[in-house]
Structure formats: C-alpha cells, structure tokens
N, C-alpha and C positions, 0 to 999 in steps of 0.2 A: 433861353429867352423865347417868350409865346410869338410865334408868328401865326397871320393868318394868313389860309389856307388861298389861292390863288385858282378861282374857281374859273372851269371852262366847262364853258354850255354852247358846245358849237355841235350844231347837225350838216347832213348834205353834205358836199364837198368840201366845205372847211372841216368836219371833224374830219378829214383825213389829214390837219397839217400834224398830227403827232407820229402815224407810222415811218414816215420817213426819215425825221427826227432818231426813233427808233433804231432804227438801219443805218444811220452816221454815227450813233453812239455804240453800238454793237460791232459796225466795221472799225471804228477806230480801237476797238478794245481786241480783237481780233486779228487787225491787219494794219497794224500803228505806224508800219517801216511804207508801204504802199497810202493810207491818208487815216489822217488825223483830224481830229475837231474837237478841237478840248472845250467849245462848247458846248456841244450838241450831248458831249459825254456828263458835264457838270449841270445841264439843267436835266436828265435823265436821273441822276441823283438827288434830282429836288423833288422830282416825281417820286421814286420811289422811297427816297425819307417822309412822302404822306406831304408834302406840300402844297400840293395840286392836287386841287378836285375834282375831277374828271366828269360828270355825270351821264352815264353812258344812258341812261333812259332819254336823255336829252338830244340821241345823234341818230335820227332819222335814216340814215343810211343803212340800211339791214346789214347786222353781222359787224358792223364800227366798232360796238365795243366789247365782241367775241377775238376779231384780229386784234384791236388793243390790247387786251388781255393775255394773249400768246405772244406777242411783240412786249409789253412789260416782261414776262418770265424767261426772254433772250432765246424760244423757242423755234424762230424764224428767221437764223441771221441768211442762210442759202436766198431766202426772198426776200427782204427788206435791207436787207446787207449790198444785196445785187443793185436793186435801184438805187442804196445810196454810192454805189461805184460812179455813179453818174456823174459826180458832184468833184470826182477830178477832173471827169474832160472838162468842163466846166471854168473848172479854177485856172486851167492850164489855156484855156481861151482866153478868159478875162486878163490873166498876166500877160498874154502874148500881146493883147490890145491895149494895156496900160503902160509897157514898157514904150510904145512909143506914141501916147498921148496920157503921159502922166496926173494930169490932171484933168481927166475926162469923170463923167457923171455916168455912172454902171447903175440901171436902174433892175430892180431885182420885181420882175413880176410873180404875183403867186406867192410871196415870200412866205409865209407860213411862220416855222421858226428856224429857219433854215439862219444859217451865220456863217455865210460865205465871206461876207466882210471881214472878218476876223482873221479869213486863210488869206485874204489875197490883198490885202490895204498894203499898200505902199507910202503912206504917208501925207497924200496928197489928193488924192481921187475925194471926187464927192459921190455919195453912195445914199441911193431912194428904195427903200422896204414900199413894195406897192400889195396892197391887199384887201380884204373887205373889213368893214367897219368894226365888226366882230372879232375877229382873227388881230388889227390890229392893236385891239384893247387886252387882250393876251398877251399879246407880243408885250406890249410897252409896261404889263408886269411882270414878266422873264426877263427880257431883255431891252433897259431902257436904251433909249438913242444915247449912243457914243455920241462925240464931235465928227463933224462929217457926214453924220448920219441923218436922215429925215425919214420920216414915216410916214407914208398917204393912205387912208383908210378910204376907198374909192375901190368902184369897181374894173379892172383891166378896160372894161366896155365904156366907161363914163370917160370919155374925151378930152373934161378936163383938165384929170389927172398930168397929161404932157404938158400945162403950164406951169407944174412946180416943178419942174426940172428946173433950176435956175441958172445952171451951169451949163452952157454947151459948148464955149467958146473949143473946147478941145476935143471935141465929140461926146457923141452921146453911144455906151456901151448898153445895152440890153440882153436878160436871160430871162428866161421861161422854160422853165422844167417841169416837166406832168402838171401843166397847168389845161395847154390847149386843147387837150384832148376830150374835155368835157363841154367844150362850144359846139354850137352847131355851126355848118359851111359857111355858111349870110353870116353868121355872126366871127368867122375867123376872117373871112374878106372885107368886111368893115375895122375890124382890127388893125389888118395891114395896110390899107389905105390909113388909117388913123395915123399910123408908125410914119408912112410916106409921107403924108402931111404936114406933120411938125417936125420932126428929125432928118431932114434933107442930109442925106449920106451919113445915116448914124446905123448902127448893125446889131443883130440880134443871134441869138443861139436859144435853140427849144428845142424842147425830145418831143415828139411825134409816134403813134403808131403806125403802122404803114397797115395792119386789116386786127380785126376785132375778133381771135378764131378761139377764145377759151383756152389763149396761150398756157392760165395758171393750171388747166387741166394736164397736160401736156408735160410741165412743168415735174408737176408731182411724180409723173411716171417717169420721169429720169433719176427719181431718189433710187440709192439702192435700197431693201427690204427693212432694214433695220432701221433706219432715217426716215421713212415714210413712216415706222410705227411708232417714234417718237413726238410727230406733226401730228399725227393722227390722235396720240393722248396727251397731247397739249391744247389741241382742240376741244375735247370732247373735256377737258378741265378747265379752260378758259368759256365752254357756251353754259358749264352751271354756273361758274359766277358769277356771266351776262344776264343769266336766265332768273339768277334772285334780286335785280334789280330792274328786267325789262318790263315796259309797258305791257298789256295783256294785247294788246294789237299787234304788238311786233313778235310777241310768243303766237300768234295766231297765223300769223305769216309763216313763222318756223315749222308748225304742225302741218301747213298747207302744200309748203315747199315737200316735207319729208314723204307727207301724202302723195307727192307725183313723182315720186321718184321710181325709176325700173327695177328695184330688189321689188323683190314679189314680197319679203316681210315686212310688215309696218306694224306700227306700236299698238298696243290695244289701247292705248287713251291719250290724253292731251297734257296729262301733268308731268313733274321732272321726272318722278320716279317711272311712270311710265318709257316716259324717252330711254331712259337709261337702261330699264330691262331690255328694251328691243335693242339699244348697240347691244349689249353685254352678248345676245344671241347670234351676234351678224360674224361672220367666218370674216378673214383678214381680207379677202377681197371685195366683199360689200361694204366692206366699212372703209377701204380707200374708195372705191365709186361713192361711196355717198359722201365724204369730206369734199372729191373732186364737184361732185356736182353741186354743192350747197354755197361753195366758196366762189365756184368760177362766177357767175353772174359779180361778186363783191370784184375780186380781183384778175377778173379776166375778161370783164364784160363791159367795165365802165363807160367803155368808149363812144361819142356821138362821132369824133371827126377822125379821121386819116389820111396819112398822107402819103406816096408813093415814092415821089419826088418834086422836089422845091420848086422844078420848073413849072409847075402846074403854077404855083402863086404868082412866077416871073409873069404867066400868061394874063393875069386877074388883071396886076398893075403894070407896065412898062416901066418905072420908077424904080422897081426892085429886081434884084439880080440876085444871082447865086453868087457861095462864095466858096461854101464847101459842105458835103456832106456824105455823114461815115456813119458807119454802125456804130449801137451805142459803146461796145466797146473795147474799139479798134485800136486804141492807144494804151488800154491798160496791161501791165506786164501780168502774164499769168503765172510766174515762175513761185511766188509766194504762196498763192490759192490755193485752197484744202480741194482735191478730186472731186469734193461737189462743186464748190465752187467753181472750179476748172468747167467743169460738165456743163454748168446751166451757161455760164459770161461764152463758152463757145458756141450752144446752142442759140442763143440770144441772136448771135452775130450769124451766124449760118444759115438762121431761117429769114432775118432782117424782117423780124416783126416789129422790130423797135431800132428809129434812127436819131442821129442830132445832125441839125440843118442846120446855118450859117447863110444868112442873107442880110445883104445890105441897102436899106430902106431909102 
C-alpha cells in the first residue's frame, strides 16, 4: 500500500533531533539487556524502509547530513550510542519521581523524537512533548499523541508554554537533555527563573557541559587503529552522498574549511573528484587529523553555555536548590559494554566534561 513519504525540512539545531534518535535505536539493538526503545528502534525502520524524507540540503548546520548519513549506516554507535546512554539515567529519575507522585505531569523539553513516554508511563502520569513548531509537526507524523500525551510546539523561552501544563496538582516533573547547551547565559537565567515562576517546588534533570574543549577530537584518539579506519571510511562515504545533494554554499564552506587545515596537502580543486584524489593521497594520519578537525567544530564545538556546578544557578535564584548531581554516567553498569564503549562511558566520567543536574525550582 502507497504511503507518502513524511518529509523533514528541519535546519539548525532541530535538524539535530534525528542523531540521537540514531543512537537509541542503535543502543537498543546493541545493548538491549542494559536499555531498550522499541520505539526509537521502529521509527529507524521507517527511515530506512525510505519513508522519511530527509532533505539534508535543507539543514543549515554544516556537516547535519554528513553525521546523518554515518548515523543511518550504524557507523557511530561508540558516539551517538554513548549520548543515547543518557536516556537511562534519565528514565531511572523520572521512575524514582513518579513512584511517589504517580500522577504528576513529566514535561519533556527539547523532545525531538525522543519516546521516553513509552519507557516510563506508569499509567497514570500526564506527559507534555515541548518543542519548536517545526520539530513538533514531524513529531505528530511519527508519533502521534497517545492518551496522556500533549504536544506544545513553542519555544522552551516563550513563557507561555508553562500554562499548558494543566496538571500540577501532584507535581510537576521536568527533563532537558542536550537541549541547554545551545542557549546563551541571559537566556538559561531567564529560563530558570521562568521554571521558579510557575512550578513552585517542581524539579528538573538536564545534561550540561561543564567546558567546550573539542571533546569529539579527543574522543577519536581513544579509538584503537582499526575503529578509527572504519569512522574514517564511513565518513569519507557519507560527505559524497551529502556532497551530491548539498547547496553549492555549504560545498563552499567545506572547501574553505579543508583550505585551513594544518596538512600542508590540499586538493588541487573544488569538485568531488578532486576532494577525493587528495584523501586517497593523505597517509593514515592526516586523514584522522583531518576527520578530527572537520567534525570537532559539528560535534564538539556546539556549545554557547556550561556549566561547572548547579550552585552557580542556586546563586542566580534563591528559589532553586540542588538536589543532586553526577556524571553522565555514573549509574550505568559497564559490565555489558564492548572496550570501546567501556573506554569512552569512563573517559566521559573522568574528565567530567559532561554532567546531569537535579534541581528543584
């Protein structure tokens, strides 16, 4: 039977709601006995049964739909696998705050197509998808609203949003996952204040970076030799098929980028073929420096805001306290994880580049 095609034209930081998605459908094929998402896994299958139309000319974010492209062919589970590990402390907050306010209102900021709902519904909870207006008209053809569920297509910053919460009587639960780190300062202190505002003693959980250092650079040099060459020609096979449908602006970017790079060899010209003779030339270590430095600004650079510790915010508002806060992943068992995975989920926690906070508004 003809279905049509469920087309997404998102740039900027909404085209990133599909990699993480990516990395819950990946971790759960992977690492099924540790976390599961049996929907993140079945709309991944709608993606790749050609259901969804992607148009990566459309996503503004340089290199969206190069990491796309390596993220569909299951290329990057060590990095998009890793971020979605997030999404058990997560569930495992939210159950701890629902077992004893059963029917509290768990609003999902950032939601993307994330389906947390699904892991953690208890039966009773009322649960708000909060996102932009864009993002949410995707959502609501993937995943229309279950019972229980509402949808606000609103900006996290637009205020209003906290009057469709309709439920509070049992508290009000809140997450934000790699959302905030794209705000600026003024605009995360207005946020919180917002939170304090209307949710008088309602709590939230968000991952945070604590510094902006080109972690993804860092990252890569932890692969051992043979897993780094694999990343490396999935890369370099994911930027030609970006490359036969991107704008000639954003190939222009790409040529500019490769022009400042420190290998002293560059391409003798600007078309694929050319790009392609000068890898084919580049010895195995310029062509990890050059994946590292093309990528880190996408996946290691995004950051406007960070954060150290939660007490900074206690200091902003007097209204908000701490409640707790751990690395991101403090509670996960490493005993299942493939040695890379081992490798990076330690490094992560060791360096505390990346935390989850726990503060109540």
């Amino acid at each position: 039977m003809h279905r049509d095609k469920v087309k997404v034209r998102l740039g900027g930081v909404a085209g990133t709601l599909l990699f993480p998605l990516w990395g819950r459908a990946q971790l759960s094929k992977e690492y099924s006995s540790l976390f599961y998402d049996a929907k993140a896994v079945e709309l991944v299958e709608k993606i790749l049964a050609s259901t969804i139309d992607y148009d990566i000319s459309a996503d503004d974010m340089l290199f969206g739909g190069v990491v796309f492209n390596i993220s569909r062919k299951g290329n990057l589970l060590p990095i998009f696998g890793l971020i979605a590990l997030t999404a058990k402390q997560f569930d495992d907050k939210i159950k701890t705050y629902i077992t004893e306010h059963p029917h509290a209102s768990v609003v999902n900021i950032g939601a993307g197509l994330d389906a947390t709902f699904y892991r953690v519904d208890n039966g009773s909870i009322h649960w708000y998808d909060l996102d932009l207006p864009a993002v949410i008209d995707v959502r609501k053809q993937l995943l229309p609203e279950p019972d229980r569920v509402t949808y606000i297509a609103k900006s996290l910053l637009d205020p209003s949003w906290c009057k469709d919460i309709a439920y509070t009587e049992d508290g009000v639960f809140m997450i934000a996952d790699g959302v905030l780190q794209y705000l600026e300062e003024s605009e995360i202190k207005q946020f919180f204040s917002m939170l304090a505002d209307n949710f008088p003693d309602g709590e939230i959980v968000f991952t945070a970076m604590s510094r902006s250092d080109g972690g993804f650079k860092v990252w890569m040099d932890m692969f051992p030799p043979e897993q780094r060459y694999a990343i490396r020609t999935a890369w370099m096979d994911a930027l030609k098929d970006w490359w036969e449908k991107a704008p000639q602006d954003q190939k222009d970017m790409v040529n500019n980028m490769i022009a400042t790079l420190e290998i002293p060899t560059k391409p003798k010209g600007t078309d694929w073929v050319d790009l392609k003779a000068w890898w084919d030339q580049l010895s195995d270590t310029e062509k990890g420096e050059a994946v590292r430095d093309l990528l880190t600004p996408f996946c290691g650079g995004v950051g406007m805001w960070a954060l150290e510790d939660a007490r900074e915010i206690t200091k902003w508002d007097r209204r908000i306290t701490l409640i707790d806060q751990l690395s991101l992943f403090k509670n996960i068992p490493r005993d299942s994880l493939s040695a890379d995975m081992r490798r990076l989920v330690n490094y992560v926690d060791e360096s505390g580049g990346l935390n989850i906070f726990h503060l109540r508004v």
